[in-house]
N, C-alpha and C positions, 0 to 999 in steps of 0.2 A: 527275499522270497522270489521264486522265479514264478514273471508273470502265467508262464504257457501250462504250466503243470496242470492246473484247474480244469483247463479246455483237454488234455489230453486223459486227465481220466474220468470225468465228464461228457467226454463227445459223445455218446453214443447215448446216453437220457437228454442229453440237450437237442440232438439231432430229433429223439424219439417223440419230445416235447413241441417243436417246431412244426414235423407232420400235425399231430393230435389239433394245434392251432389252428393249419391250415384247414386238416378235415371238418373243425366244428365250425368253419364259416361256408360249405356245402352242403346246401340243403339236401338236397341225397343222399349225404353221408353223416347223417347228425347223433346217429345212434353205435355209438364204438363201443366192443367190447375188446376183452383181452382172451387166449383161449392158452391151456394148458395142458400138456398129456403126461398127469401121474409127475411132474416134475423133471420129466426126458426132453420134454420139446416145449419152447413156448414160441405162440403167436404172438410178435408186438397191437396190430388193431384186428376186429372182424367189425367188419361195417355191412351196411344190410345195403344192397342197390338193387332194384327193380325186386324182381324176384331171385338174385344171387347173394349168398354172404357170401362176401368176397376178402382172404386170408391179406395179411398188406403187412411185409415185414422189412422193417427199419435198417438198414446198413449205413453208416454214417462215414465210411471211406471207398474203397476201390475191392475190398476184400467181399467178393458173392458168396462166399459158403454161406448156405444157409440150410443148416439142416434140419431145424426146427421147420421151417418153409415145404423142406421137400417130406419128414413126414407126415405134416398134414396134408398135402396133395396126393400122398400114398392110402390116406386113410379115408377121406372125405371126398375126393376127387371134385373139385371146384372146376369150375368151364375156367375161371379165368383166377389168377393168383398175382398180386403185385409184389413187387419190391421196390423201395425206392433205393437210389445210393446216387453216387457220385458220376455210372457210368451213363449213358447216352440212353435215348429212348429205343425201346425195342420189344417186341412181341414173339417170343418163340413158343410155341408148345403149350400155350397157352397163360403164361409166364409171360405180365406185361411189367418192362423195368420202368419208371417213371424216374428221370435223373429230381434229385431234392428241389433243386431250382424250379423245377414245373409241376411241383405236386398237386399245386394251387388251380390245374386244367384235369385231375382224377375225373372230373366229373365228365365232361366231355370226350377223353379217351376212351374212359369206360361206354360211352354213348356208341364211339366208332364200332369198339369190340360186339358191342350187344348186335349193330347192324351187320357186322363182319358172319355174325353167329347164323341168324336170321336166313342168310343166302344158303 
């Protein structure tokens, strides 16, 4: 049986699984839904913070497509939209990447972006 199989077509619910973890131990983010459009696009979480629900979609390697991601910001226009993956921290456009490793600080990045907004 080869070991790696599991993990290879698994990565991306076990990745999905590990967020979900982190976020239910943030008390700001304790209320996660999942959103859907008609089975074209799905949202992996929508979490409620302050006054944003804020879209937060799951990538589990180096690959950004996410177009499920970009038609809910087409539709909904959120101030701020997460993704997490693999790559580096970064805020473009309102598009905050949160790499996996630090998903576990959402709450206080999100804190930054709110004061970011505020100005």
């Amino acid at each position: 049986i080869e070991k790696e199989a599991i993990f290879k077509e698994f990565k991306g619910a076990m990745t999905e699984q590990y967020v979900l973890q982190q976020l239910s131990g943030i008390s700001e983010c304790k209320d996660c839904h999942y959103w859907t459009s008609e089975a074209t696009a799905e949202i992996d979480f929508l979490v409620s913070f302050k006054k944003w629900i804020i879209p937060i979609e799951v990538k589990s390697g180096e690959n950004l497509h996410a177009k499920s991601l970009k038609v809910y910001r087409e539709k909904f226009n959120p101030t701020v939209s997460i993704r997490t993956s693999l790559k580096n921290l970064q805020l473009t456009d309102g598009l905050l990447n949160i790499p996996l490793y630090a998903i576990f600080e959402i709450s206080s990045l999100l804190k930054k972006v709110v004061e970011t907004n505020k100005q």
